[in-house]
C-alpha positions as CSV (number, residue, x, y, z in Angstrom):
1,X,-31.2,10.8,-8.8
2,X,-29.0,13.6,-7.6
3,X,-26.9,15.9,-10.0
4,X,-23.5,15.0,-9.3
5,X,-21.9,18.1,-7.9
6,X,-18.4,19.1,-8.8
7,X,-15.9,19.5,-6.1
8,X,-13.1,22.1,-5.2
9,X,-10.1,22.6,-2.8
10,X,-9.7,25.6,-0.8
11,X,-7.7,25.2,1.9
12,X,-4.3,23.6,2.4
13,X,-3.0,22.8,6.5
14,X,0.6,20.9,6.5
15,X,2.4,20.1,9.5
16,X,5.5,18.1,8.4
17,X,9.1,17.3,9.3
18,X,10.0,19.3,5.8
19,X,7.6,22.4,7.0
20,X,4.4,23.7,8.5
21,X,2.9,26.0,5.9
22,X,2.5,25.0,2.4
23,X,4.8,27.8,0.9
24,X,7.5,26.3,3.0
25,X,6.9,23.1,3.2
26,X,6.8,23.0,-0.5
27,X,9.8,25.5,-1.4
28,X,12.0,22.5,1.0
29,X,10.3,19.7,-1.3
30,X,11.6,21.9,-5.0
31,X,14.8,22.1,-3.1
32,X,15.5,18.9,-2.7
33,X,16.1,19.3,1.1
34,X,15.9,16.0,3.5
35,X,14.4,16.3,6.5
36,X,15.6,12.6,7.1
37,X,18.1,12.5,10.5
38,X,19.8,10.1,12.8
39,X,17.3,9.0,15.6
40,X,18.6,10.2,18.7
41,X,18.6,7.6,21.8
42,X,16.8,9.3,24.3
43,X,16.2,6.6,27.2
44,X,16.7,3.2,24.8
45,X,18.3,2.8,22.2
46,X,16.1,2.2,18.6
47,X,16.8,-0.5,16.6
48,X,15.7,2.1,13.8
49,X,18.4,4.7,12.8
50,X,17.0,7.1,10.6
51,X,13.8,8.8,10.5
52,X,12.3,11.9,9.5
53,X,9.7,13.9,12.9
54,X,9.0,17.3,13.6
55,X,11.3,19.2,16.0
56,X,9.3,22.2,16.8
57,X,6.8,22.4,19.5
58,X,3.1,21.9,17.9
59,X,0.7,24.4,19.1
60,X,-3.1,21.9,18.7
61,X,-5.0,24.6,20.8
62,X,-4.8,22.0,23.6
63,X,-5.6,23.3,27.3
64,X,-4.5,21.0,30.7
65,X,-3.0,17.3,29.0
66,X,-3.1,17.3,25.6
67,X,-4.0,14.6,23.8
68,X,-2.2,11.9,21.9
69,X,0.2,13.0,19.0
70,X,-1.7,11.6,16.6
71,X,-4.3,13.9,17.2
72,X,-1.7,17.0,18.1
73,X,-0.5,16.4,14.7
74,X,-4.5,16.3,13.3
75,X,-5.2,19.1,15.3
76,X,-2.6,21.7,14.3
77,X,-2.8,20.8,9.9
78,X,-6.5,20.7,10.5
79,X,-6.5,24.3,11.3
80,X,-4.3,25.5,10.0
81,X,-6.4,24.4,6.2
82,X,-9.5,25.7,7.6
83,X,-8.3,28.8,8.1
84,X,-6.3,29.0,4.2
85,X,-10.3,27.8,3.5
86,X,-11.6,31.5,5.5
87,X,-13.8,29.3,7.5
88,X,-12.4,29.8,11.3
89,X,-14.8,31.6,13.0
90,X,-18.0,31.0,10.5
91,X,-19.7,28.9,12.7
92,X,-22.8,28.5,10.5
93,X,-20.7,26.7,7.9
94,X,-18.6,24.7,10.3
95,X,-21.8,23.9,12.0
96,X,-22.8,21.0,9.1
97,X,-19.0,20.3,7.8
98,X,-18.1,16.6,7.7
99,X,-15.1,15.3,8.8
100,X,-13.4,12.2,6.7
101,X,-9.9,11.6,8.8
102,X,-7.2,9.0,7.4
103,X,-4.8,7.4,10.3
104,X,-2.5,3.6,9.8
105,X,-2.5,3.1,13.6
106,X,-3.9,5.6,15.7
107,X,-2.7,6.8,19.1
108,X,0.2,4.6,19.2
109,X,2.3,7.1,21.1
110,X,-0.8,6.0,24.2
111,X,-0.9,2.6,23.5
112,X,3.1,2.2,24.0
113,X,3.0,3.7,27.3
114,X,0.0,2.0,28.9
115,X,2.1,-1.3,27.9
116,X,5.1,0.1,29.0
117,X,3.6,1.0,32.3
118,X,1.7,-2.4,32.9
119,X,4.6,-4.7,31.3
120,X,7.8,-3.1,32.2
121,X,6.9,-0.8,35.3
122,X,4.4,-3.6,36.7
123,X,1.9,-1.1,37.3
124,X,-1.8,-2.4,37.9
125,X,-3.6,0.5,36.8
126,X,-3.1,2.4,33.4
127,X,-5.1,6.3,32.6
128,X,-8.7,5.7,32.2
129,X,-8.1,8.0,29.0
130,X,-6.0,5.4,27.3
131,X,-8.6,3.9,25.4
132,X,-10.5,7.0,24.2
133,X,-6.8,9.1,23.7
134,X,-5.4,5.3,21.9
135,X,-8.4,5.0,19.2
136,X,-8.5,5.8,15.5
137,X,-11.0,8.2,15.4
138,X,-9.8,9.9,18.7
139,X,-8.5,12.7,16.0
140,X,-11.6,13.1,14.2
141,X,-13.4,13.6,17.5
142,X,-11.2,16.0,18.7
143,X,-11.4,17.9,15.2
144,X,-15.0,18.0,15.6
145,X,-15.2,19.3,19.1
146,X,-12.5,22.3,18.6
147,X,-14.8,23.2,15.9
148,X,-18.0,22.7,16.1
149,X,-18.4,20.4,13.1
150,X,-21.7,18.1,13.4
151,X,-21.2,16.6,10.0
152,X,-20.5,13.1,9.4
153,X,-17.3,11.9,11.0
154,X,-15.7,9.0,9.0
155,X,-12.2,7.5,10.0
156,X,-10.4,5.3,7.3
157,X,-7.6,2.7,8.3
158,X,-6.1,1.5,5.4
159,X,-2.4,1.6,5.9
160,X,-0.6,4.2,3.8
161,X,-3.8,4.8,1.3
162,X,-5.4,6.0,4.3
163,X,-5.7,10.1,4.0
164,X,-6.1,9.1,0.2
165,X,-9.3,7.5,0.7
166,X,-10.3,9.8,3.3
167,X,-9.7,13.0,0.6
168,X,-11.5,10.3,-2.5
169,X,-14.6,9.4,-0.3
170,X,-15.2,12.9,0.8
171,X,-14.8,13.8,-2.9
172,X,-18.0,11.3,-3.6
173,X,-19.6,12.3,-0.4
174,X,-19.7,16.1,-1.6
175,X,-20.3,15.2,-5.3
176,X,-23.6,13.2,-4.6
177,X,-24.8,15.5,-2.2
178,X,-24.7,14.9,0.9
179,X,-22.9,17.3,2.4
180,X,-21.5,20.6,1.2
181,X,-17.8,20.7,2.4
182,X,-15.7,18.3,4.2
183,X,-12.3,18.8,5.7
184,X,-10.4,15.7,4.7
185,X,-6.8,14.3,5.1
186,X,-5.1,12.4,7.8
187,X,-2.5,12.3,10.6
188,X,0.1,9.4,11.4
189,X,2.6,9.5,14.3
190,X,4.4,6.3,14.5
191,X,8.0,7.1,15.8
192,X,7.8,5.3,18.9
193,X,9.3,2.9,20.7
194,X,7.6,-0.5,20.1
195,X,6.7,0.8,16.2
196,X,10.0,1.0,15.4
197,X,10.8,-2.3,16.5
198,X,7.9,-3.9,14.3
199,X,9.1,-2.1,11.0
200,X,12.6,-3.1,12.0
201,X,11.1,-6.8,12.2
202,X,9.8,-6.4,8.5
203,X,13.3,-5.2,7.6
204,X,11.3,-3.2,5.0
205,X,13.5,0.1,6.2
206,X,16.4,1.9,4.7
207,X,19.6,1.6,6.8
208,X,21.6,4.7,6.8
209,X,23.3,6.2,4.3
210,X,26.8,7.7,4.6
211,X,24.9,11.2,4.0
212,X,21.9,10.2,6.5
213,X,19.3,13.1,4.9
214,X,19.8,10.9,2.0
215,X,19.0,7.5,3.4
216,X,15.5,7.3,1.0
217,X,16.4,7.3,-2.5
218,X,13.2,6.2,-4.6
219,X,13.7,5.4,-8.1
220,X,17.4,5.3,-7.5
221,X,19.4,2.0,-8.7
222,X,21.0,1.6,-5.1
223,X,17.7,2.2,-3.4
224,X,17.4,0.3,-0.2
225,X,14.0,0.5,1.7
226,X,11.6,3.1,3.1
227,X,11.8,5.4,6.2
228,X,9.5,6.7,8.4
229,X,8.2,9.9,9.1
230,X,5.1,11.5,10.8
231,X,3.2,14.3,10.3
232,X,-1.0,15.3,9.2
233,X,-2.2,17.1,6.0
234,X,-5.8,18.7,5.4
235,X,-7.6,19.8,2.4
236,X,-10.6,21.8,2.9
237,X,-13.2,20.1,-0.2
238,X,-16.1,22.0,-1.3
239,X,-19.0,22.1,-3.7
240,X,-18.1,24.6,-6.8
241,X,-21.3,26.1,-5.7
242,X,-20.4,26.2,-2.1
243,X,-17.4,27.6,-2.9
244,X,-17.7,30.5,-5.3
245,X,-21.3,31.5,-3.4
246,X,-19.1,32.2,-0.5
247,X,-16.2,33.9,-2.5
248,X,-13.6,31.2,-1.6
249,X,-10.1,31.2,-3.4
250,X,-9.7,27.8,-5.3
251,X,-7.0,26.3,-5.2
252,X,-7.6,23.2,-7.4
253,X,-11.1,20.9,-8.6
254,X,-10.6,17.4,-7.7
255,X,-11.8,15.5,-10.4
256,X,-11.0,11.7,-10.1
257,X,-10.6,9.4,-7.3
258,X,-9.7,5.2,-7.7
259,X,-9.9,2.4,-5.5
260,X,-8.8,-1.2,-5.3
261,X,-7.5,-3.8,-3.6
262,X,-4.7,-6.5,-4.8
263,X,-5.9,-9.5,-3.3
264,X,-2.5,-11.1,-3.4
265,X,-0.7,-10.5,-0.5
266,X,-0.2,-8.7,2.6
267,X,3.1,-7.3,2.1
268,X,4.1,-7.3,-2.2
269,X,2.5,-4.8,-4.2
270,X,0.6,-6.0,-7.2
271,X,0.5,-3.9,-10.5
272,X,-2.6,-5.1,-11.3
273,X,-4.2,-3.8,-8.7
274,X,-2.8,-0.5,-8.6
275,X,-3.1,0.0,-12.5
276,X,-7.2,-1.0,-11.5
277,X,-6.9,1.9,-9.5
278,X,-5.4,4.2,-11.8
279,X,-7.9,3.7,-14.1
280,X,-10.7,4.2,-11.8
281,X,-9.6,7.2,-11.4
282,X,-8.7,8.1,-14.9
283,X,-12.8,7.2,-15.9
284,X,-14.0,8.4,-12.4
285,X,-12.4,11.9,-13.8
286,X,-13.7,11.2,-17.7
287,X,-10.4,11.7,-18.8
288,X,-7.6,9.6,-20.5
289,X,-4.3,8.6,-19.7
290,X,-2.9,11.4,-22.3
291,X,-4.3,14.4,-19.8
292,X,-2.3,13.3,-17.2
293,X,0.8,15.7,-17.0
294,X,2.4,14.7,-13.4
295,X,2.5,12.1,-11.3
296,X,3.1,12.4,-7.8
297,X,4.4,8.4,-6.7
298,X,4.0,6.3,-4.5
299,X,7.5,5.9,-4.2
300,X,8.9,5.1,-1.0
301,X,12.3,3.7,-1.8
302,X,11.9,-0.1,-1.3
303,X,13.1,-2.6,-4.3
304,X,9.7,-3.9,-5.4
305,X,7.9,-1.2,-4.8
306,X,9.4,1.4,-6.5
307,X,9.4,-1.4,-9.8
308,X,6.2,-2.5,-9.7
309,X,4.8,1.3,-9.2
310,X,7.1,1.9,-12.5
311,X,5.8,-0.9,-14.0
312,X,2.0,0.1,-13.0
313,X,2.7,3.2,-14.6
314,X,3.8,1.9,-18.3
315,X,1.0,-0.3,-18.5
316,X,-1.3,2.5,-18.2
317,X,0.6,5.4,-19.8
318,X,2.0,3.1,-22.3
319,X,4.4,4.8,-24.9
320,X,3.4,8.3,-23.2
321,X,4.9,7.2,-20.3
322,X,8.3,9.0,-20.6
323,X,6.0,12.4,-21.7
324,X,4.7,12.5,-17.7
325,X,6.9,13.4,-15.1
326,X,7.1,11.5,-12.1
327,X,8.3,12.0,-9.1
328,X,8.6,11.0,-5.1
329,X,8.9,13.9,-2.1
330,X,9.4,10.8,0.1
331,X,12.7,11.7,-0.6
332,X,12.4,15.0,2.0
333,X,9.7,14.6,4.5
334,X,10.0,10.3,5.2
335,X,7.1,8.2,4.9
336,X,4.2,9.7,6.6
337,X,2.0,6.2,6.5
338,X,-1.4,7.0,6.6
339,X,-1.2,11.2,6.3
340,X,1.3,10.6,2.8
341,X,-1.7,10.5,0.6
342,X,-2.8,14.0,1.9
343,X,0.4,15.6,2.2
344,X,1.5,14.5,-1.4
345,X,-1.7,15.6,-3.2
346,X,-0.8,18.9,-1.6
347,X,2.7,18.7,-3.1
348,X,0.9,17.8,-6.4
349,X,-1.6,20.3,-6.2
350,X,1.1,23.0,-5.2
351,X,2.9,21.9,-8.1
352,X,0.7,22.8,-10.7
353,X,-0.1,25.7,-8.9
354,X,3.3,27.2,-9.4
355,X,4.3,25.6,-12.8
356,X,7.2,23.7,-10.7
357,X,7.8,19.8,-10.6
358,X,9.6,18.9,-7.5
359,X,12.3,16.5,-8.3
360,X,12.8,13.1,-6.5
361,X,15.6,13.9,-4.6
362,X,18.5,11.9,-3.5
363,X,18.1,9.6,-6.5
364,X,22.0,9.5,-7.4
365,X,21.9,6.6,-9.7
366,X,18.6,6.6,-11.5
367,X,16.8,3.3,-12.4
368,X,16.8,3.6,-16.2
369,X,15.1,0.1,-15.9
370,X,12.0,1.2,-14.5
371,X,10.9,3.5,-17.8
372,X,10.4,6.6,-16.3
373,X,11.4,10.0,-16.0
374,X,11.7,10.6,-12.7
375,X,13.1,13.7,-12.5
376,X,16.2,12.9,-11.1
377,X,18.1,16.2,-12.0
378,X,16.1,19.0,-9.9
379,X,13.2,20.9,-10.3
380,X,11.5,21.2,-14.0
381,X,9.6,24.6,-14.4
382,X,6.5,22.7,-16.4
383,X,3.2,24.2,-17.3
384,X,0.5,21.6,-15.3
385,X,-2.7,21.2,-16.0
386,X,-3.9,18.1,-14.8
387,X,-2.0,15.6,-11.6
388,X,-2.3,12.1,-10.4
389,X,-1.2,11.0,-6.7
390,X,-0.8,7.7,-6.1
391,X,-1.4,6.1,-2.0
392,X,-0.4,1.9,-2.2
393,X,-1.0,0.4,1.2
394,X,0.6,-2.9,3.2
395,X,-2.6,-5.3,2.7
396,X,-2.9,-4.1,-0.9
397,X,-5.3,-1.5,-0.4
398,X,-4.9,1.1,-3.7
399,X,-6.2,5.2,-3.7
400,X,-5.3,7.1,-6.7
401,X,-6.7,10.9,-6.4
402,X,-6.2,13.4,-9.8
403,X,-6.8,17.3,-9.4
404,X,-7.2,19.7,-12.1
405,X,-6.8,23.3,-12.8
406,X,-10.6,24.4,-12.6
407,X,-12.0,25.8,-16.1
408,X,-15.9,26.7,-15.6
């Protein structure tokens, strides 16, 4: 039997509505500052009003057509953590990396315009490319050409836990040994045309706000549903040994990683199953509850699952509950589906990197009935030791991911 190995991070990539690089990406989620807008109405009009997407141009590397944004977005954070890892350009250790890549729905942005173009343009022929530009592990494939990187390539589609399980199973991937680094997160670009219309049909979204940047208010007494954002986030994972034999900076271990699913219902969160996974995590990390000093939610804003989260919470915490601080950057950057769980470990891994607890913003009226501190006054300067982040999907599926400061 192997020696289980422990595992590091050393590279961050972010490309996100709130910011592209982690210092400012996370200096907009301290300060509180929505990226959450007005859709504009380009050619038809959305039944979706608000939503949070990135307005700059992303540069992917892409020569001739470049691929589908999905993969843009994959393309550009992917990077952009290898090279805060020091690995562009070290083709020996590229050469065996794997590749574990965390997406809701793929190419979507390709799939809505072959329809369009065969339904509503009654065209009889479509791009041959649609099918290989459209699938969920179009991404990873990409990733893996750009770069050289022959490990194993492993695409999780699990709704919003997505990225999370991606980062949790490349965690057990390097820990048992077989492979020494993996670059790991996910990428979701879901603001199109016939998306929106299927989360409008769920009514699951936020209307608009009077203040529309302040639309998603999680934890907030007069929350009112989720919305949508896109985006990708990378970590860079490594063996310890890996790591320091190479002289990497490290950024954080990741220590615990918990899966379940509910088993209830496609659409209602369970608390069982998520306090399941929160303790997987807890023992997968050999700590207890009382190490925990932040919690990075779930928190997307919506009635139930903001109380049911809460209520997940004081079942494991217990009386310690209100000693944690917890808090939502849904709030700022939208809900990025299946690249949230990577982009809000970053946030929590960032956090205890600088000492700082980002608040949840927006939340004007806080929920005193859910039992926890949400940190609904700003940013708390707190010393951090040890952070959960919690990914709860549509179908029930549950990743919980904790990272510690690493003490050799």
């Amino acid at each position: 039997m192997r020696d289980l190995r422990r595992v590091v991070v050393t590279g961050i990539g972010i490309v996100s509505p709130a910011g592209n690089w982690p210092g400012d990406f996370f200096e907009r989620i301290v300060a509180g500052r929505s990226a959450i807008r007005l859709l504009p109405v380009i050619e038809r009009p959305s039944p979706v009003q608000v939503a949070a997407w990135i307005d700059q141009p992303i540069d992917d590397g892409s020569k001739g057509t470049p691929p589908d944004r999905v993969t843009q977005l994959a393309l550009a954070a992917g990077r952009r953590a290898l090279e805060d890892a020091g690995l562009i350009g070290h083709t020996e250790l590229l050469g065996d990396m794997a590749i574990h890549l965390g997406t809701g729905s793929g190419g979507n942005a390709t799939i809505d315009q072959a329809f369009h173009r065969l339904y509503a343009e009654n065209q009889e022929r479509i791009s041959p490319m649609s099918l290989p530009r459209g699938m969920n592990n179009a991404a990873a494939s990409e990733l893996s050409i750009r770069h050289g990187m022959k490990g194993a390539s492993n695409t999780y589609s699990m709704a919003c836990a997505s990225s999370a399980a991606a980062i949790g199973e490349g965690l057990r991937a390097i820990r048992h040994g077989y492979c020494e680094r993996v670059l790991a997160g996910g990428s979701e670009a879901a603001l199109t045309f016939g998306v929106l219309h299927a989360w409008h049909a769920l009514r699951a979204l936020a209307t608009p706000d009077a203040q529309p940047e302040a639309s998603c208010r999680p934890f907030s007494a007069d929350r009112n549903g989720l919305v949508l954002g896109e985006g990708a986030g990378f970590l860079v994972l490594e063996s310890l040994d890996s790591a320091q034999q190479r002289g990497a900076t490290i950024l954080a271990e990741l220590a615990g990683y918990g899966a379940s699913t509910d088993a209830t219902h496609m659409t209602h969160p369970s608390s069982q199953g998520q306090v399941m996974a929160i303790k997987h995590a807890l023992a997968d990390a050999g700590i207890t509850a009382a190490a925990i000093d932040y919690v990075n939610a779930h928190g997307t804003g919506t009635s139930a699952g903001d109380a049911v989260e809460a209520e997940s919470l004081r079942s494991v915490f217990g009386e310690q509950v209100q000693r944690i601080t917890v808090s939502s950057s849904k709030a700022v950057h939208g809900h990025l589906l299946g690249a949230g769980g990577a982009v809000e470990l970053a946030v929590a891994i960032l956090a205890m990197q600088q000492a700082l607890v980002p608040p949840t913003a927006h939340c004007r009226v806080p929920d005193l009935e859910l039992g926890i501190d949400m940190v609904a006054e700003g940013a708390r300067r707190q010393s951090l030791n040890t952070v959960m982040s919690n990914s709860f999907a549509f179908g029930g599926s549950n990743a919980v991911l904790i990272a510690r400061r690493l003490q050799l």
